[in-house]
ROLUM-349650 format. One record per residue: x, y, z of N, C-alpha, C in turn; residue number from 1; residue in three letters. Coordinates in steps of 0.2 Angstrom, whole numbers, plus 5000, padded with zeros to 4 digits. Each point is the difference from the previous one (the first is absolute). Layout:
BEGIN
+------+------+------+-------+-------+-------+------+------+------+------+---------+
: n.xx : n.yy : n.zz : ca.xx : ca.yy : ca.zz : c.xx : c.yy : c.zz : tiro : vexdren :
+------+------+------+-------+-------+-------+------+------+------+------+---------+
:    X :    Y :    Z :     X :     Y :     Z :    X :    Y :    Z :  NUM :     ALA :
...
+------+------+------+-------+-------+-------+------+------+------+------+---------+
END
This chain:
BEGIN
+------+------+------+-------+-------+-------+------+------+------+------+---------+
: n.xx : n.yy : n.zz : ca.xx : ca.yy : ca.zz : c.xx : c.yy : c.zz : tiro : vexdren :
+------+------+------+-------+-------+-------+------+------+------+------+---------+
: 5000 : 5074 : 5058 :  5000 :  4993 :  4998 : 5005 : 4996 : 5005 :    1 :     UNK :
: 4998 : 4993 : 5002 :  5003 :  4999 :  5006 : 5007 : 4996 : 4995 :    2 :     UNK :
: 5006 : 4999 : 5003 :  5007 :  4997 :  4997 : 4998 : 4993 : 4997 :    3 :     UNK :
: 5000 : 4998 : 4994 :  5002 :  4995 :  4999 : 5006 : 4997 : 4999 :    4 :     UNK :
: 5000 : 4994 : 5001 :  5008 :  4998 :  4998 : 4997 : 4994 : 4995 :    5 :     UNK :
: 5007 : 4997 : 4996 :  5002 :  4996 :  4994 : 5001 : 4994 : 5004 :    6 :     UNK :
: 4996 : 4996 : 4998 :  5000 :  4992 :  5003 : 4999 : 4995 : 4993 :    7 :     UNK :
: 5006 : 4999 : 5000 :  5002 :  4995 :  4995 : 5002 : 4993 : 5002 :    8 :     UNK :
: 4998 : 4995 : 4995 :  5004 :  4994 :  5004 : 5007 : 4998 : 4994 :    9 :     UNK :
: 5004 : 4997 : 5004 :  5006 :  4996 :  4994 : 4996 : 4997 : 4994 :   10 :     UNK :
: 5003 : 5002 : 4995 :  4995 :  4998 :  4993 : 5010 : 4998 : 4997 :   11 :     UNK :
: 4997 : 4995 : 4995 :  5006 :  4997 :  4996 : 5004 : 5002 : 4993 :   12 :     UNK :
: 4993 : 5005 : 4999 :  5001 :  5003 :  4994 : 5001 : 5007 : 5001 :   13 :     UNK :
: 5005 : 5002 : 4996 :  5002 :  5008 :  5000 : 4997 : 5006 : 4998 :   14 :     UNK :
: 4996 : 4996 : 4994 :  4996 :  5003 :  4997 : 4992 : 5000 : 5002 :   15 :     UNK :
: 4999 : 4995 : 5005 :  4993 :  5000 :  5002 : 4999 : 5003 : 5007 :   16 :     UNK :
: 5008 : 5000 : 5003 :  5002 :  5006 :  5007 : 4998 : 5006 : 4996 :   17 :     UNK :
: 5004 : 5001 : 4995 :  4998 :  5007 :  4996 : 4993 : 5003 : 4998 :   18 :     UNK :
: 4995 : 4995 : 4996 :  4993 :  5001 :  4999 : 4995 : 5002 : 5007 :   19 :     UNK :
: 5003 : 4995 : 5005 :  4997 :  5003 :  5007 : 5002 : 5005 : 5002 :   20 :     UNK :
: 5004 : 5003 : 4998 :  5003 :  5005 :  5003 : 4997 : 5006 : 4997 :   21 :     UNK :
: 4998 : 4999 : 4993 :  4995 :  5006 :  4996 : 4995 : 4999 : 5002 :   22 :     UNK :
: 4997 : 4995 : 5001 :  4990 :  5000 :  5003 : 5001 : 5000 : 5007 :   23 :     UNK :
: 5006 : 5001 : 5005 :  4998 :  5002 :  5004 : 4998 : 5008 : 5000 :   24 :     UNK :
: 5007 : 5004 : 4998 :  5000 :  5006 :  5000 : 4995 : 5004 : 4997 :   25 :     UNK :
: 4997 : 4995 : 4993 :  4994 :  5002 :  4996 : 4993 : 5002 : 5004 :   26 :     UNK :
: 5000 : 4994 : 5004 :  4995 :  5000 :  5007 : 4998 : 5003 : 5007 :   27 :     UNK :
: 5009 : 5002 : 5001 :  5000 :  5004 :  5005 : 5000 : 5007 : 4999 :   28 :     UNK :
: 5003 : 5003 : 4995 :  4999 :  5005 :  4996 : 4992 : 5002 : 5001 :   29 :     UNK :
: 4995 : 4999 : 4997 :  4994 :  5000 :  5000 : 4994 : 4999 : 5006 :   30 :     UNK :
: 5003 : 4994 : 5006 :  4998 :  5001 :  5006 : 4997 : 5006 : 5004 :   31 :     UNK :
: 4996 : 5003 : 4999 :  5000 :  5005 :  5004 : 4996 : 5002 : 5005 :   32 :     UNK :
: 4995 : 4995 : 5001 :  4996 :  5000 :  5005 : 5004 : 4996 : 5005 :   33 :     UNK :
: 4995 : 5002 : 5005 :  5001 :  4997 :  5007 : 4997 : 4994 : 5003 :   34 :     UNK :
: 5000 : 4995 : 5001 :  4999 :  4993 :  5001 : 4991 : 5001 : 5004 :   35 :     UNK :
: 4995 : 4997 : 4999 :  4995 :  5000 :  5003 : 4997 : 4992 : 5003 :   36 :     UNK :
: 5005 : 4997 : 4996 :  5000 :  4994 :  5001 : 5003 : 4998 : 5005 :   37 :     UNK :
: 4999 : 4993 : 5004 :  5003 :  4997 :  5006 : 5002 : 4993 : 4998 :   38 :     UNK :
: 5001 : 4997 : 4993 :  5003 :  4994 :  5001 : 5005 : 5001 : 4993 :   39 :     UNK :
: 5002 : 4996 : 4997 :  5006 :  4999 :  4994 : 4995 : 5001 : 4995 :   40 :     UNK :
: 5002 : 5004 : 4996 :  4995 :  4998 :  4992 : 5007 : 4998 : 4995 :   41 :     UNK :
: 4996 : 4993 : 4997 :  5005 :  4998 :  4998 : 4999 : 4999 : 4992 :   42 :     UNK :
: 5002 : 5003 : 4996 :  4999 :  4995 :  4993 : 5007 : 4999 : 4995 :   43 :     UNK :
: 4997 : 4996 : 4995 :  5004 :  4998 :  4995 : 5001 : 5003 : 4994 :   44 :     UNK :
: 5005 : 5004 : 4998 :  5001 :  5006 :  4994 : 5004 : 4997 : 4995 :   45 :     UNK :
: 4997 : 5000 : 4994 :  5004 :  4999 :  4994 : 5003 : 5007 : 4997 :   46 :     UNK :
: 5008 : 4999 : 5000 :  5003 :  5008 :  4996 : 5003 : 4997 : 4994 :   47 :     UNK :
: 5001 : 5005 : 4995 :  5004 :  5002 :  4993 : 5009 : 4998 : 5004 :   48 :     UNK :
: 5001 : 5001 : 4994 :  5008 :  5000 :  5003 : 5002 : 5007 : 5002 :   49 :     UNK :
: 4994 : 5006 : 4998 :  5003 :  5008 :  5005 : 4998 : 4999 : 5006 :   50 :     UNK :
: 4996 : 4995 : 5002 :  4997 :  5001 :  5006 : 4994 : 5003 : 5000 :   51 :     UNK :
: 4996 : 5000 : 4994 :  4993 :  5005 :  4998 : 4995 : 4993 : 5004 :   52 :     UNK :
: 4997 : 4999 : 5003 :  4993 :  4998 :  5006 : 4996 : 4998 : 4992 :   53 :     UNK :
: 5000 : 4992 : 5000 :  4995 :  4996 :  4995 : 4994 : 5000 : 5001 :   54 :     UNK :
: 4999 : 4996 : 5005 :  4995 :  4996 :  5004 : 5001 : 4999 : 5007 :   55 :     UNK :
: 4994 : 5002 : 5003 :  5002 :  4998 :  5007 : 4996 : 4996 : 5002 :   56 :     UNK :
: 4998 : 4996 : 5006 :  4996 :  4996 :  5002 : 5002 : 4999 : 5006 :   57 :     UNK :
: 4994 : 5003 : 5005 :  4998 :  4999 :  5006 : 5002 : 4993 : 5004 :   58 :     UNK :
: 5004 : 4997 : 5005 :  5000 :  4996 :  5003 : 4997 : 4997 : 5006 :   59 :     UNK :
: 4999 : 5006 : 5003 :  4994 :  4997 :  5006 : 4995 : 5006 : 5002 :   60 :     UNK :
: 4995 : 5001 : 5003 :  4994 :  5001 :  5001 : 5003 : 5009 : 5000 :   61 :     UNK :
: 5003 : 5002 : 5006 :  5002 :  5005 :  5002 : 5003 : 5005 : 4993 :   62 :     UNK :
: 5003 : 4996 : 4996 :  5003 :  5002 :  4994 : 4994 : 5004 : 4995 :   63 :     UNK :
: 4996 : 4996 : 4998 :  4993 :  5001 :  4998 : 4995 : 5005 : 5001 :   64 :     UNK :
: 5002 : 5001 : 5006 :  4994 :  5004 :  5005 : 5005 : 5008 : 4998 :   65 :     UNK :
: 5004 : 5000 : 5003 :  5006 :  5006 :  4998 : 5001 : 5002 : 4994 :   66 :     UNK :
: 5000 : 4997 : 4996 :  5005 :  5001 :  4994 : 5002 : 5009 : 4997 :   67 :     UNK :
: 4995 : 5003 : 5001 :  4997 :  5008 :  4998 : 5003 : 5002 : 5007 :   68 :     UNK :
: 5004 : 4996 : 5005 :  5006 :  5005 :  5003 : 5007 : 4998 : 4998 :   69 :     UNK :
: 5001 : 4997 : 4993 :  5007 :  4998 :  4998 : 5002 : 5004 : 4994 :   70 :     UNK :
: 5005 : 5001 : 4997 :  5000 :  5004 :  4995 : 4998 : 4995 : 4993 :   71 :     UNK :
: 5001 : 4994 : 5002 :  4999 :  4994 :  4994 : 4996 : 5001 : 4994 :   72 :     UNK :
: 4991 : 5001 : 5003 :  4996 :  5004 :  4996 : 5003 : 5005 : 4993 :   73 :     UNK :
: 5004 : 5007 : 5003 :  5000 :  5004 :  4996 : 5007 : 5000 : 4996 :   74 :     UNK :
: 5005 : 4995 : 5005 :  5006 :  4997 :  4992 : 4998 : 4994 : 4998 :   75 :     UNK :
: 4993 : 4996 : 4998 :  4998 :  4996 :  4997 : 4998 : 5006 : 4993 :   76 :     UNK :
: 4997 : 5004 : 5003 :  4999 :  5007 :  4994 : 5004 : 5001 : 4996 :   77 :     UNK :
: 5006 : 5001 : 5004 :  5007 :  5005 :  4996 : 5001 : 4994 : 4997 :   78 :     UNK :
: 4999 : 4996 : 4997 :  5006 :  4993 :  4997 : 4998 : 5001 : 4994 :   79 :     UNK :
: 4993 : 5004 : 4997 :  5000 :  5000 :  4991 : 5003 : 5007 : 5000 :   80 :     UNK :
: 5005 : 5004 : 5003 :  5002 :  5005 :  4998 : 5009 : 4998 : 5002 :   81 :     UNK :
: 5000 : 4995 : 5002 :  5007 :  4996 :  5003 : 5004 : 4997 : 4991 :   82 :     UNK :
: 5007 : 4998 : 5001 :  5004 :  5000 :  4992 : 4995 : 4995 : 4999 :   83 :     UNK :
: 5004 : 4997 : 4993 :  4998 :  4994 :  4996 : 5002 : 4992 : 5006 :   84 :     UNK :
: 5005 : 5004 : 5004 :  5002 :  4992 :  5002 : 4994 : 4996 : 5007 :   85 :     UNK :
: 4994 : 5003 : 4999 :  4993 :  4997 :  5002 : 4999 : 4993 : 5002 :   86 :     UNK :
: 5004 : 4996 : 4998 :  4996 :  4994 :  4999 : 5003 : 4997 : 5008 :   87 :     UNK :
: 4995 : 4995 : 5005 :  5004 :  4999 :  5004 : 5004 : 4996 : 5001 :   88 :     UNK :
: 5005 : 5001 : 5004 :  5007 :  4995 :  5000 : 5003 : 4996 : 5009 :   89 :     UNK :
: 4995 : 5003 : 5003 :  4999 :  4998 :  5007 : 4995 : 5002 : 5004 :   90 :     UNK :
: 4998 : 4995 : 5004 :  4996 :  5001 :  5007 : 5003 : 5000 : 5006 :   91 :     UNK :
: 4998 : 5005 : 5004 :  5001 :  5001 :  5006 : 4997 : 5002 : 5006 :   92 :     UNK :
: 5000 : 4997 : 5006 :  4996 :  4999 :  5005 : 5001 : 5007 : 5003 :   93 :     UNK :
: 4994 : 5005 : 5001 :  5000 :  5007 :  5001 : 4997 : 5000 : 5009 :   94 :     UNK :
: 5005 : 5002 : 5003 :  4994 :  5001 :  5008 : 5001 : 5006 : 5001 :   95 :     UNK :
: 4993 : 5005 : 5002 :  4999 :  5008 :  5005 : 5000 : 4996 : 5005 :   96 :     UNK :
: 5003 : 5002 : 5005 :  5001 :  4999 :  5008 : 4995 : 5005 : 5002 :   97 :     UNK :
: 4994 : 5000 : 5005 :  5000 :  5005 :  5004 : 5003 : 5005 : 5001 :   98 :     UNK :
: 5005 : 4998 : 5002 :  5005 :  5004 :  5003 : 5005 : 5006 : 4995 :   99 :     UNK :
: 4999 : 4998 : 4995 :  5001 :  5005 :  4992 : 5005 : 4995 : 4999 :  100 :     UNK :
: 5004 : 4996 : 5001 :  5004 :  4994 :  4997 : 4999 : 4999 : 4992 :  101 :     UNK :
: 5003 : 4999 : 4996 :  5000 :  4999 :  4992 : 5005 : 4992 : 5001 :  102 :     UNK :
: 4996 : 4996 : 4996 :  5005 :  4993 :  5001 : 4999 : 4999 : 4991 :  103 :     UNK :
: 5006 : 4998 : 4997 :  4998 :  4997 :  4995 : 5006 : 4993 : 4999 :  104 :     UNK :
: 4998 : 4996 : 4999 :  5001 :  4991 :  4999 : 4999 : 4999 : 4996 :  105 :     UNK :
: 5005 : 4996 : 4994 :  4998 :  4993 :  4995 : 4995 : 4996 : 5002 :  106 :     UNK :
+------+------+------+-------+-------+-------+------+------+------+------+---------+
END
């Protein structure tokens, strides 16, 4: 699997630095294919306060067309087996880079 690295931006909140910090690693954890895609697949994920994957929702066309190369699909699954603390408590803008990049943004 090719390197990813953590691309986070300045967030104001300590706690919302933190939740990104668990749906990153939730999602890159999972990751395990290799990009087939040529452009940014980008979408919008709602998590719990563990960081368990609510709801996602595709952003642009490329996002759509891929999704069954992101792990989103099968941690949308594991959320009825995730605690009681389910309910979501943030959205986060999710980007696969081609390139194997993992970005996760408020």
């Amino acid at each position: 699997m090719e390197l990813r690295r953590r691309n986070f931006r300045e967030k104001k909140s300590p706690k919302l630095d933190e939740l990104a910090l668990k749906v990153y690693d939730r999602i890159d954890r999972s990751w395990q294919t290799s990009p087939t895609f040529n452009q940014n697949l980008v979408y919008r994920v709602s998590t719990s306060q563990d960081g368990a994957i609510g709801i996602f929702e595709p952003l642009n066309q490329p996002a759509k067309d891929y999704s069954q190369e992101t792990p989103l699909p099968n941690l949308l699954k594991s959320l009825e087996t995730s605690s009681n603390n389910a309910a979501p408590v943030a959205k986060f803008t999710v980007v696969f880079a081609p390139t194997g990049t993992l970005e996760v943004n408020p």
